[in-house]
BAPA-866117 format. One line per field, with one value per residue (C-alpha): y, z, x; residue number from 1. Coordinates in steps of 0.1 Angstrom, whole numbers, plus 5000, padded with zeros to 4 digits. Layout:
BEGIN
yy <- (Y,...) $
zz <- (Z,...) $
xx <- (X,...) $
i <- (NUM,...) $
//
This chain:
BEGIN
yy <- (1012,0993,0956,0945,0926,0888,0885,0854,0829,0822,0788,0771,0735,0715,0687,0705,0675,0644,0635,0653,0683,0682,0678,0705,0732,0719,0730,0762,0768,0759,0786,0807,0837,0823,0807,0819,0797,0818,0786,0759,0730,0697,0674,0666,0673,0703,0702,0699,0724,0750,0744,0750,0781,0791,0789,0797,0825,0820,0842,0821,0777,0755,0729,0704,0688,0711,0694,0708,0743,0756,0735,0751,0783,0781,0769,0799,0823,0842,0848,0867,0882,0844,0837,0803,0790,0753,0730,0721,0750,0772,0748,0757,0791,0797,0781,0811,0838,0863,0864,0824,0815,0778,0752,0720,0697,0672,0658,0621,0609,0620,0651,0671,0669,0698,0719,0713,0722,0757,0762,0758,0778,0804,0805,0788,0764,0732,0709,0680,0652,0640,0610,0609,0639,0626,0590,0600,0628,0628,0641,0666,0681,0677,0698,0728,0732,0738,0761,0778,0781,0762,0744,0710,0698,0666,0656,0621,0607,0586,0613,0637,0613,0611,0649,0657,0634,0647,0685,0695,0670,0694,0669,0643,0609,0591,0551,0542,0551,0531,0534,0521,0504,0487,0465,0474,0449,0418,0420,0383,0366,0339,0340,0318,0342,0374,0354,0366,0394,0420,0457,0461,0440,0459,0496,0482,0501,0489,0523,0552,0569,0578,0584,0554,0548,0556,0527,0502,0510,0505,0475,0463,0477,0501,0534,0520,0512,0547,0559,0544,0563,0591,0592,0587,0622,0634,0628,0623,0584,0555,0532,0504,0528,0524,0498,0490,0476,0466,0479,0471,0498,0527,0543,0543,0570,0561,0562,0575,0554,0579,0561,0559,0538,0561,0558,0585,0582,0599,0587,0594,0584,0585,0618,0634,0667,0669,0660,0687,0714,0702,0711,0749,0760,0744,0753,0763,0734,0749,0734,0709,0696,0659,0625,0623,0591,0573,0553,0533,0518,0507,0469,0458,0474,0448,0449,0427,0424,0427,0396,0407,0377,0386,0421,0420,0457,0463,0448,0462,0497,0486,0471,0505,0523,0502,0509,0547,0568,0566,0534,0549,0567,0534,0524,0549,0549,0511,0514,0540,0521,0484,0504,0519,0488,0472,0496,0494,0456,0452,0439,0413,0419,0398,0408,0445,0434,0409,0438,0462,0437,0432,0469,0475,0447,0462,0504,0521,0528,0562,0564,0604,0614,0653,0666,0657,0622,0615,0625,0603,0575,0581,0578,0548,0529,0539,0524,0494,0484,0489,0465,0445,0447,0445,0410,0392,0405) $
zz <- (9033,9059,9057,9055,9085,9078,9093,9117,9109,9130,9145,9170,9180,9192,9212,9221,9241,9222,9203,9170,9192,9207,9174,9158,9184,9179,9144,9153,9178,9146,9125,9152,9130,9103,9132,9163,9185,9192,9212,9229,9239,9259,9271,9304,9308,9323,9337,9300,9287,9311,9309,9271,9273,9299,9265,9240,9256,9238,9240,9253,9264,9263,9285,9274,9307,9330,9359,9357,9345,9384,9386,9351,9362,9391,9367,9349,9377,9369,9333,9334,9297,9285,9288,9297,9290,9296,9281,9247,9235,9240,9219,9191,9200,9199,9163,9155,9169,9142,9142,9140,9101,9109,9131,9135,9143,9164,9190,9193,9183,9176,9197,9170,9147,9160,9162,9128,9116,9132,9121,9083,9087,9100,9070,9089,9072,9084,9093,9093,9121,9136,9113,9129,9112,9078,9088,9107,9084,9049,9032,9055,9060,9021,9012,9038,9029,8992,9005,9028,9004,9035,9024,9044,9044,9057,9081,9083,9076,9049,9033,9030,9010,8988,8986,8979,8954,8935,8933,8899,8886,8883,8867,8859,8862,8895,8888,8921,8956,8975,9006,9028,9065,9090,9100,9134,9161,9153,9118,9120,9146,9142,9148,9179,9188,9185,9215,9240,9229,9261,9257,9265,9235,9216,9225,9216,9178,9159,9141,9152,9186,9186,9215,9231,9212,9180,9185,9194,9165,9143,9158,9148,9117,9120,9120,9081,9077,9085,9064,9036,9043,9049,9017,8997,9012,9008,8970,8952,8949,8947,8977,8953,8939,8976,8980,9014,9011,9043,9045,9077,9072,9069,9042,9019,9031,9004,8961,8937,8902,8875,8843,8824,8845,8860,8904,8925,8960,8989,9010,9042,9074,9102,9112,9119,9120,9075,9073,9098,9087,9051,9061,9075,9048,9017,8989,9001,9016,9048,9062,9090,9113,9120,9101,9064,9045,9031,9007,9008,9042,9032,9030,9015,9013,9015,9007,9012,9013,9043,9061,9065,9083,9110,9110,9105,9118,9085,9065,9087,9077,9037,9047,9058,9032,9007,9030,9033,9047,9083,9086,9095,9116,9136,9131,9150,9179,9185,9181,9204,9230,9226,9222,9256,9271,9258,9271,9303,9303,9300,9266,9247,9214,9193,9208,9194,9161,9175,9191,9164,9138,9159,9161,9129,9126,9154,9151,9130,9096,9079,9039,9041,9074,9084,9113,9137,9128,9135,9165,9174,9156,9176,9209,9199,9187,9217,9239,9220,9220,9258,9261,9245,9259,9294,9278,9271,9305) $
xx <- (2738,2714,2717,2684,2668,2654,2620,2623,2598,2571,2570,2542,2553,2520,2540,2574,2583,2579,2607,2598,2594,2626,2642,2627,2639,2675,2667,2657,2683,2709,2695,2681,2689,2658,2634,2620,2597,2564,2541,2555,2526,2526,2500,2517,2557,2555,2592,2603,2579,2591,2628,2621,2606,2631,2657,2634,2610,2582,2552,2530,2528,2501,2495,2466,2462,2443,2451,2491,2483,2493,2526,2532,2522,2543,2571,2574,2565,2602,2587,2561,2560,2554,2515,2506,2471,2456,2432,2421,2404,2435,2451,2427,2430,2469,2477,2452,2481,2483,2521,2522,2536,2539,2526,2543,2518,2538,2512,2503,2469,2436,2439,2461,2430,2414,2439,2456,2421,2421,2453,2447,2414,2436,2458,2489,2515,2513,2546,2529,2542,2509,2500,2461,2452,2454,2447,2415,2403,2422,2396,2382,2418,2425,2391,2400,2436,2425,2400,2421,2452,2474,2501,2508,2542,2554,2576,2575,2608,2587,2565,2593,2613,2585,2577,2616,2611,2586,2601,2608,2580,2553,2530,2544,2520,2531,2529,2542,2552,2575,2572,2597,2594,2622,2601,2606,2620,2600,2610,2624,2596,2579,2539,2549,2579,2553,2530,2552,2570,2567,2568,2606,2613,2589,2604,2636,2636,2666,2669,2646,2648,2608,2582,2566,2536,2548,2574,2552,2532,2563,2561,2528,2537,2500,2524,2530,2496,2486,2518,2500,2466,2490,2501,2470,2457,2494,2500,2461,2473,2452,2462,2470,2497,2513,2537,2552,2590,2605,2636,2655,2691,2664,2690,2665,2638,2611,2608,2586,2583,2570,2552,2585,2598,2623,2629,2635,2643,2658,2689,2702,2714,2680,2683,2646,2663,2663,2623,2621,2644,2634,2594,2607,2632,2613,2623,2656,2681,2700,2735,2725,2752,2753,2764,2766,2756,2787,2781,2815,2804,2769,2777,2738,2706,2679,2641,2612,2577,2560,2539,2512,2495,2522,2515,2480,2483,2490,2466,2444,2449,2448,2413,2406,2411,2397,2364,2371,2344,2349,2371,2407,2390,2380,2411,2431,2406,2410,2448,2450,2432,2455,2486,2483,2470,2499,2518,2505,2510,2467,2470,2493,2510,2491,2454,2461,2453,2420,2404,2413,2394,2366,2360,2359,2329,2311,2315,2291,2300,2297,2301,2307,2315,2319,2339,2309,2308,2343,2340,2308,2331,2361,2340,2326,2355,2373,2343,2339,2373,2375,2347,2366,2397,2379,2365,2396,2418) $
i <- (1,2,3,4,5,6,7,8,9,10,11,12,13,14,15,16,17,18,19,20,21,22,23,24,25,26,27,28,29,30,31,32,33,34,35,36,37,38,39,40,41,42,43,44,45,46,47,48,49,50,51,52,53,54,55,56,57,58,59,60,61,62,63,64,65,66,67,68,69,70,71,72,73,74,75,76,77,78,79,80,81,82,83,84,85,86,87,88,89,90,91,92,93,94,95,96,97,98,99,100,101,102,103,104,105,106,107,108,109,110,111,112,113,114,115,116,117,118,119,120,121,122,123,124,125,126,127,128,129,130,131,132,133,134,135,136,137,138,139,140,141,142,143,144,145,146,147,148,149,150,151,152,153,154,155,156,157,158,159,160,161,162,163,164,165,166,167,168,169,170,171,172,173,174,175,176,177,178,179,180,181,182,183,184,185,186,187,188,189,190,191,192,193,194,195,196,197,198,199,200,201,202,203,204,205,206,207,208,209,210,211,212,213,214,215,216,217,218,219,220,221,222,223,224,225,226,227,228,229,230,231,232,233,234,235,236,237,238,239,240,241,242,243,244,245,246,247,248,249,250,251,252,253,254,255,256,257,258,259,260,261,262,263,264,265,266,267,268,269,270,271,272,273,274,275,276,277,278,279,280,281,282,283,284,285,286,287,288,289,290,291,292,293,294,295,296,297,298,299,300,301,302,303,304,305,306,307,308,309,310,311,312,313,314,315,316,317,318,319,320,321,322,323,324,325,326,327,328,329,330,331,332,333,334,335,336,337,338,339,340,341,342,343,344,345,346,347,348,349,350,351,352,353,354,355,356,357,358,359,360,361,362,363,364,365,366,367,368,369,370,371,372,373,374,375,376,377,378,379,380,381,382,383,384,385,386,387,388,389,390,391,392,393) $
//
Protein backbone atom coordinates (compact mmCIF):
# COMPACT_ATOMS: atom_id res chain seq x y z
CA UNK A 1 0.00 0.00 0.00
CA UNK A 2 1.09 3.70 -1.09
CA UNK A 3 1.79 6.00 1.84
CA UNK A 4 -0.05 8.85 1.12
CA UNK A 5 1.81 12.12 0.16
CA UNK A 6 1.12 15.41 2.57
CA UNK A 7 0.51 18.34 0.39
CA UNK A 8 3.19 20.97 1.61
CA UNK A 9 1.59 24.14 2.51
CA UNK A 10 1.94 27.01 0.67
CA UNK A 11 3.64 29.86 2.30
CA UNK A 12 4.40 33.72 0.91
CA UNK A 13 6.52 35.68 3.49
CA UNK A 14 5.93 39.56 2.78
CA UNK A 15 9.25 40.79 4.71
CA UNK A 16 11.49 37.60 4.66
CA UNK A 17 14.17 39.62 6.23
CA UNK A 18 12.97 41.37 9.19
CA UNK A 19 13.20 39.52 12.18
CA UNK A 20 9.75 37.93 12.10
CA UNK A 21 10.72 36.83 8.63
CA UNK A 22 13.80 35.21 9.50
CA UNK A 23 12.11 33.36 12.24
CA UNK A 24 9.42 32.04 10.37
CA UNK A 25 11.73 30.32 7.68
CA UNK A 26 13.60 28.60 10.56
CA UNK A 27 10.17 27.27 11.23
CA UNK A 28 9.70 26.09 8.00
CA UNK A 29 13.07 24.69 7.64
CA UNK A 30 12.15 22.53 11.05
CA UNK A 31 9.18 21.05 9.53
CA UNK A 32 10.10 21.38 5.96
CA UNK A 33 8.24 18.15 5.31
CA UNK A 34 4.61 20.30 6.14
CA UNK A 35 5.89 23.91 4.69
CA UNK A 36 7.40 25.07 1.62
CA UNK A 37 8.26 28.73 1.03
CA UNK A 38 6.57 29.73 -2.54
CA UNK A 39 7.40 34.08 -2.32
CA UNK A 40 10.14 35.53 -0.57
CA UNK A 41 9.80 39.67 -0.32
CA UNK A 42 11.99 42.52 0.97
CA UNK A 43 11.92 46.24 0.76
CA UNK A 44 15.69 46.65 0.53
CA UNK A 45 18.16 43.64 1.80
CA UNK A 46 18.70 42.21 -1.30
CA UNK A 47 21.91 40.30 -0.10
CA UNK A 48 19.62 38.52 2.49
CA UNK A 49 16.77 38.12 0.19
CA UNK A 50 18.90 36.25 -2.26
CA UNK A 51 20.94 34.15 0.07
CA UNK A 52 17.42 33.01 1.15
CA UNK A 53 16.07 32.02 -1.86
CA UNK A 54 19.40 30.43 -2.70
CA UNK A 55 18.21 27.78 0.40
CA UNK A 56 14.78 27.96 0.00
CA UNK A 57 14.19 28.20 -3.97
CA UNK A 58 11.20 29.88 -4.10
CA UNK A 59 9.27 30.44 -7.17
CA UNK A 60 9.50 33.71 -7.39
CA UNK A 61 11.01 37.18 -4.95
CA UNK A 62 9.84 40.41 -4.55
CA UNK A 63 11.75 43.32 -4.12
CA UNK A 64 9.72 46.61 -3.17
CA UNK A 65 12.44 49.00 -3.87
CA UNK A 66 12.75 49.45 -7.61
CA UNK A 67 15.92 50.97 -7.45
CA UNK A 68 17.72 47.21 -6.38
CA UNK A 69 15.65 45.01 -8.68
CA UNK A 70 19.17 44.73 -11.09
CA UNK A 71 21.56 44.05 -8.14
CA UNK A 72 18.73 41.40 -7.20
CA UNK A 73 18.49 40.25 -10.56
CA UNK A 74 22.02 39.92 -10.86
CA UNK A 75 21.91 38.13 -7.39
CA UNK A 76 20.07 35.32 -8.54
CA UNK A 77 21.42 35.16 -12.10
CA UNK A 78 22.49 31.22 -11.27
CA UNK A 79 18.67 30.63 -10.65
CA UNK A 80 16.94 31.19 -13.29
CA UNK A 81 13.59 29.01 -12.49
CA UNK A 82 13.04 31.61 -9.49
CA UNK A 83 11.20 34.77 -11.02
CA UNK A 84 12.00 37.97 -9.43
CA UNK A 85 9.74 40.95 -9.87
CA UNK A 86 10.00 44.62 -8.30
CA UNK A 87 7.89 47.31 -7.09
CA UNK A 88 4.69 47.61 -5.18
CA UNK A 89 2.24 46.38 -7.54
CA UNK A 90 3.98 43.01 -7.81
CA UNK A 91 3.66 42.92 -4.28
CA UNK A 92 -0.13 43.00 -4.73
CA UNK A 93 0.15 40.76 -7.39
CA UNK A 94 2.14 37.74 -5.95
CA UNK A 95 -0.03 37.14 -2.64
CA UNK A 96 -2.60 36.54 -5.58
CA UNK A 97 -0.36 33.29 -6.76
CA UNK A 98 -2.83 30.55 -7.09
CA UNK A 99 -0.79 27.91 -5.34
CA UNK A 100 -0.11 30.50 -2.32
CA UNK A 101 -2.29 28.90 0.95
CA UNK A 102 -0.81 31.46 3.34
CA UNK A 103 0.68 34.78 3.45
CA UNK A 104 2.56 35.90 6.43
CA UNK A 105 2.26 39.40 6.40
CA UNK A 106 5.51 40.49 8.15
CA UNK A 107 6.43 43.88 6.56
CA UNK A 108 6.78 47.10 8.63
CA UNK A 109 4.31 49.86 8.41
CA UNK A 110 1.68 51.13 6.31
CA UNK A 111 2.91 49.54 3.23
CA UNK A 112 1.64 45.81 4.21
CA UNK A 113 -1.92 47.28 4.02
CA UNK A 114 -2.26 46.85 0.53
CA UNK A 115 -1.16 43.83 0.06
CA UNK A 116 -2.76 42.02 2.97
CA UNK A 117 -5.91 43.35 1.29
CA UNK A 118 -5.24 41.56 -2.02
CA UNK A 119 -4.39 38.65 -0.28
CA UNK A 120 -7.72 38.17 1.62
CA UNK A 121 -9.63 39.16 -1.55
CA UNK A 122 -7.83 36.39 -3.04
CA UNK A 123 -9.01 33.90 -0.50
CA UNK A 124 -5.41 33.54 1.16
CA UNK A 125 -4.85 32.86 5.02
CA UNK A 126 -3.40 35.50 6.63
CA UNK A 127 -0.42 35.14 9.46
CA UNK A 128 -0.80 38.27 10.70
CA UNK A 129 2.68 40.13 11.89
CA UNK A 130 2.17 43.64 10.42
CA UNK A 131 0.41 45.59 13.30
CA UNK A 132 -0.55 48.69 10.66
CA UNK A 133 -2.89 46.79 8.97
CA UNK A 134 -5.32 46.37 11.71
CA UNK A 135 -4.22 49.62 13.46
CA UNK A 136 -4.68 51.63 10.22
CA UNK A 137 -7.75 49.86 8.77
CA UNK A 138 -9.46 47.54 11.48
CA UNK A 139 -12.57 47.82 10.15
CA UNK A 140 -11.98 47.87 6.52
CA UNK A 141 -9.78 44.59 6.89
CA UNK A 142 -12.49 43.08 9.53
CA UNK A 143 -15.52 43.72 6.80
CA UNK A 144 -13.48 41.94 3.79
CA UNK A 145 -12.22 38.96 5.75
CA UNK A 146 -15.87 38.08 6.60
CA UNK A 147 -16.71 38.65 3.05
CA UNK A 148 -14.02 36.82 1.69
CA UNK A 149 -14.24 33.81 4.19
CA UNK A 150 -10.12 34.57 5.14
CA UNK A 151 -9.10 33.64 8.26
CA UNK A 152 -6.52 36.10 10.02
CA UNK A 153 -4.34 34.63 12.52
CA UNK A 154 -2.07 36.44 14.72
CA UNK A 155 1.27 36.34 15.29
CA UNK A 156 2.04 38.78 17.65
CA UNK A 157 3.56 37.33 20.57
CA UNK A 158 0.60 39.30 22.50
CA UNK A 159 -2.39 38.40 20.24
CA UNK A 160 -1.52 34.89 20.01
CA UNK A 161 -1.53 34.51 23.74
CA UNK A 162 -4.88 35.83 23.63
CA UNK A 163 -6.14 33.72 20.64
CA UNK A 164 -4.65 30.36 22.28
CA UNK A 165 -6.53 31.45 24.95
CA UNK A 166 -9.71 31.69 23.73
CA UNK A 167 -9.71 28.02 21.86
CA UNK A 168 -12.22 25.82 23.21
CA UNK A 169 -14.42 28.97 24.34
CA UNK A 170 -16.66 29.09 21.42
CA UNK A 171 -18.81 31.80 22.95
CA UNK A 172 -18.19 32.32 25.84
CA UNK A 173 -18.64 36.30 27.03
CA UNK A 174 -15.08 37.86 27.16
CA UNK A 175 -14.98 40.42 30.22
CA UNK A 176 -11.45 41.24 29.89
CA UNK A 177 -8.19 41.04 27.91
CA UNK A 178 -5.02 41.49 29.55
CA UNK A 179 -2.73 42.42 27.58
CA UNK A 180 0.71 42.36 28.63
CA UNK A 181 3.80 44.82 27.88
CA UNK A 182 7.65 44.90 29.14
CA UNK A 183 7.72 48.06 29.24
CA UNK A 184 10.60 48.30 27.12
CA UNK A 185 13.99 49.86 28.22
CA UNK A 186 12.86 53.05 29.90
CA UNK A 187 10.51 51.12 31.99
CA UNK A 188 12.12 52.71 35.25
CA UNK A 189 13.03 56.55 33.77
CA UNK A 190 12.19 59.44 35.06
CA UNK A 191 10.45 62.20 32.80
CA UNK A 192 13.88 64.05 33.27
CA UNK A 193 15.80 60.66 32.56
CA UNK A 194 13.53 60.13 29.22
CA UNK A 195 14.95 63.97 27.94
CA UNK A 196 18.07 62.52 26.92
CA UNK A 197 17.62 59.04 26.29
CA UNK A 198 19.60 58.54 22.70
CA UNK A 199 18.61 55.78 20.33
CA UNK A 200 21.36 53.28 21.39
CA UNK A 201 19.74 53.32 24.80
CA UNK A 202 16.50 52.95 23.27
CA UNK A 203 17.41 49.79 20.84
CA UNK A 204 18.72 48.25 23.87
CA UNK A 205 15.34 45.84 24.46
CA UNK A 206 15.70 44.01 27.66
CA UNK A 207 13.80 40.96 26.26
CA UNK A 208 12.89 40.91 22.58
CA UNK A 209 15.38 40.63 19.73
CA UNK A 210 12.96 42.83 17.14
CA UNK A 211 13.70 45.06 14.02
CA UNK A 212 14.65 48.60 14.61
CA UNK A 213 11.54 50.38 14.55
CA UNK A 214 9.48 48.11 16.14
CA UNK A 215 11.92 48.41 19.16
CA UNK A 216 11.86 51.82 19.49
CA UNK A 217 8.20 51.80 19.44
CA UNK A 218 8.34 49.27 22.34
CA UNK A 219 9.96 51.92 23.67
CA UNK A 220 7.50 54.68 23.48
CA UNK A 221 5.25 52.13 24.45
CA UNK A 222 2.94 53.10 20.75
CA UNK A 223 3.74 49.25 19.54
CA UNK A 224 1.20 48.54 22.85
CA UNK A 225 -0.94 51.29 21.95
CA UNK A 226 -1.43 49.78 18.52
CA UNK A 227 -1.55 46.14 20.28
CA UNK A 228 -4.59 47.57 21.89
CA UNK A 229 -6.32 48.73 18.54
CA UNK A 230 -4.95 45.50 17.40
CA UNK A 231 -6.94 43.61 19.53
CA UNK A 232 -10.19 45.46 19.32
CA UNK A 233 -10.39 44.41 15.49
CA UNK A 234 -8.78 40.96 16.58
CA UNK A 235 -11.44 39.81 19.22
CA UNK A 236 -14.95 42.18 18.65
CA UNK A 237 -13.89 43.94 22.14
CA UNK A 238 -14.63 47.21 23.28
CA UNK A 239 -11.29 49.01 23.90
CA UNK A 240 -12.22 49.61 27.51
CA UNK A 241 -12.29 45.76 27.83
CA UNK A 242 -8.28 46.15 27.01
CA UNK A 243 -6.17 46.39 29.78
CA UNK A 244 -2.40 47.01 29.37
CA UNK A 245 -0.24 45.27 32.40
CA UNK A 246 3.34 45.98 32.20
CA UNK A 247 5.02 43.10 32.73
CA UNK A 248 8.84 43.33 32.59
CA UNK A 249 10.00 38.98 32.63
CA UNK A 250 7.67 38.80 29.40
CA UNK A 251 6.65 35.06 30.83
CA UNK A 252 3.45 36.02 30.80
CA UNK A 253 2.38 36.38 26.97
CA UNK A 254 -1.23 37.97 27.63
CA UNK A 255 -4.80 36.75 29.61
CA UNK A 256 -8.19 36.56 28.84
CA UNK A 257 -10.84 37.06 32.00
CA UNK A 258 -14.21 35.37 30.91
CA UNK A 259 -17.45 36.82 32.88
CA UNK A 260 -17.12 34.10 35.63
CA UNK A 261 -14.31 35.33 36.70
CA UNK A 262 -12.09 32.67 35.49
CA UNK A 263 -8.18 33.75 33.78
CA UNK A 264 -6.64 32.22 31.11
CA UNK A 265 -3.32 33.00 29.87
CA UNK A 266 -0.47 31.77 27.98
CA UNK A 267 3.21 31.22 29.27
CA UNK A 268 6.37 30.86 27.79
CA UNK A 269 9.83 31.74 27.45
CA UNK A 270 10.19 34.85 24.37
CA UNK A 271 10.54 32.76 21.63
CA UNK A 272 8.72 34.39 18.35
CA UNK A 273 9.15 31.05 16.71
CA UNK A 274 5.48 29.42 18.89
CA UNK A 275 3.23 32.74 17.68
CA UNK A 276 4.60 31.75 14.43
CA UNK A 277 4.54 28.07 14.11
CA UNK A 278 1.33 28.38 16.30
CA UNK A 279 -0.37 30.77 13.21
CA UNK A 280 0.86 27.84 10.41
CA UNK A 281 -0.15 24.59 12.23
CA UNK A 282 -3.40 25.95 14.02
CA UNK A 283 -5.23 23.80 15.20
CA UNK A 284 -2.61 21.27 15.49
CA UNK A 285 0.57 21.98 18.08
CA UNK A 286 3.96 20.76 16.26
CA UNK A 287 7.33 19.86 18.31
CA UNK A 288 9.44 23.09 18.26
CA UNK A 289 13.04 22.88 19.30
CA UNK A 290 14.32 25.54 21.66
CA UNK A 291 14.05 26.52 25.60
CA UNK A 292 11.23 25.25 27.69
CA UNK A 293 9.74 27.53 30.50
CA UNK A 294 10.64 26.22 33.94
CA UNK A 295 8.79 27.24 36.31
CA UNK A 296 11.19 26.33 39.28
CA UNK A 297 13.57 29.18 38.19
CA UNK A 298 11.00 31.89 37.71
CA UNK A 299 11.93 33.83 40.97
CA UNK A 300 8.75 36.72 40.59
CA UNK A 301 6.46 37.77 38.02
CA UNK A 302 5.58 41.34 38.45
CA UNK A 303 2.79 43.58 37.00
CA UNK A 304 2.00 47.16 36.89
CA UNK A 305 0.16 49.77 35.36
CA UNK A 306 1.57 51.63 32.84
CA UNK A 307 2.36 55.62 33.13
CA UNK A 308 0.94 56.86 30.89
CA UNK A 309 2.06 60.60 31.28
CA UNK A 310 5.54 59.07 30.52
CA UNK A 311 4.50 57.17 27.75
CA UNK A 312 2.07 59.37 26.34
CA UNK A 313 2.66 57.12 23.23
CA UNK A 314 0.29 55.21 24.80
CA UNK A 315 -2.40 57.25 25.69
CA UNK A 316 -2.11 58.43 22.54
CA UNK A 317 -3.32 55.42 20.78
CA UNK A 318 -6.35 54.92 23.51
CA UNK A 319 -7.27 58.58 22.42
CA UNK A 320 -7.43 57.19 19.08
CA UNK A 321 -9.53 54.76 19.39
CA UNK A 322 -11.97 56.34 21.39
CA UNK A 323 -12.14 58.84 18.19
CA UNK A 324 -12.14 55.82 15.61
CA UNK A 325 -12.92 56.71 12.09
CA UNK A 326 -9.73 57.60 10.66
CA UNK A 327 -7.66 58.45 13.88
CA UNK A 328 -5.20 55.25 14.07
CA UNK A 329 -4.75 55.87 10.90
CA UNK A 330 -3.12 59.38 11.74
CA UNK A 331 -1.62 57.79 14.28
CA UNK A 332 0.63 55.43 12.45
CA UNK A 333 1.52 57.97 9.79
CA UNK A 334 2.95 60.51 12.40
CA UNK A 335 4.69 57.64 14.24
CA UNK A 336 6.16 56.41 11.31
CA UNK A 337 7.61 59.82 10.52
CA UNK A 338 9.21 60.58 14.48
CA UNK A 339 10.31 57.06 14.74
CA UNK A 340 12.63 57.32 11.76
CA UNK A 341 13.70 60.77 12.64
CA UNK A 342 14.55 59.52 15.85
CA UNK A 343 16.23 56.94 14.42
CA UNK A 344 18.12 59.04 12.32
CA UNK A 345 19.03 61.24 15.24
CA UNK A 346 16.45 64.29 13.63
CA UNK A 347 14.21 63.91 16.42
CA UNK A 348 14.41 63.54 20.34
CA UNK A 349 12.58 60.86 22.38
CA UNK A 350 10.24 62.91 24.09
CA UNK A 351 9.14 65.20 20.80
CA UNK A 352 7.76 61.75 19.17
CA UNK A 353 4.88 61.99 21.22
CA UNK A 354 4.54 66.41 20.72
CA UNK A 355 4.37 65.97 17.06
CA UNK A 356 2.33 62.98 17.14
CA UNK A 357 -0.42 65.08 19.31
CA UNK A 358 -0.21 67.94 17.31
CA UNK A 359 -1.06 65.92 14.25
CA UNK A 360 -3.81 64.57 15.33
CA UNK A 361 -5.23 68.37 16.11
CA UNK A 362 -4.28 69.47 12.72
CA UNK A 363 -5.04 66.30 10.04
CA UNK A 364 -8.39 66.03 8.72
CA UNK A 365 -10.77 63.84 10.41
CA UNK A 366 -12.94 61.23 8.65
CA UNK A 367 -15.97 59.64 10.73
CA UNK A 368 -16.17 56.59 8.03
CA UNK A 369 -13.22 56.40 6.09
CA UNK A 370 -13.01 53.81 2.91
CA UNK A 371 -9.77 52.57 1.55
CA UNK A 372 -9.28 55.88 -0.52
CA UNK A 373 -9.42 58.00 2.41
CA UNK A 374 -6.84 56.41 4.28
CA UNK A 375 -4.75 56.86 1.83
CA UNK A 376 -5.41 60.71 1.49
CA UNK A 377 -5.02 60.61 5.48
CA UNK A 378 -1.85 58.80 5.48
CA UNK A 379 -0.31 61.41 3.05
CA UNK A 380 -1.34 64.07 5.03
CA UNK A 381 -0.38 63.01 8.35
CA UNK A 382 2.86 62.12 7.05
CA UNK A 383 3.31 65.82 5.55
CA UNK A 384 2.06 67.51 8.49
CA UNK A 385 4.13 65.92 10.82
CA UNK A 386 7.27 66.58 8.65
CA UNK A 387 6.32 70.23 8.83
CA UNK A 388 6.52 69.77 12.01
CA UNK A 389 9.36 68.00 12.69
CA UNK A 390 11.18 70.41 10.21
CA UNK A 391 9.71 73.28 12.83
CA UNK A 392 11.27 72.15 15.92
CA UNK A 393 14.99 70.84 14.39
Amino acid sequence: MKKETIRKKQICILGSTGSIGTQALQVIEEHSDLYEVYALTANNRVELLAEQAHRFRPAAVVVANEQRYDELKALMSDLPDVKVYAGAQALDEIVESMPIDMVLTAMVGFAGLSPTIHAIKAHKAIALANKETLVVAGELICQLANQFHTPILPVDSEHSAIFQSLVGEDDNPVEKILLTASGGPFRNCTMEELQTVTKADALRHPTWDMGAKITIDSATMMNKGFEVIEAKWLFGVDARQIQVLVHPQSIVHSAVQFQDGAVKAQLGVPDMRLPIQYAFSFPQRLPLSGDRLDLFAIKELDFMEPDLKKFRCLALAFEAIEKGGNMPCIVNAANEIVNRAFLEDRCRFLQMSDIIAETMQRCTFSNHPDYDIYIQTDQEARRIAMELLAGKS
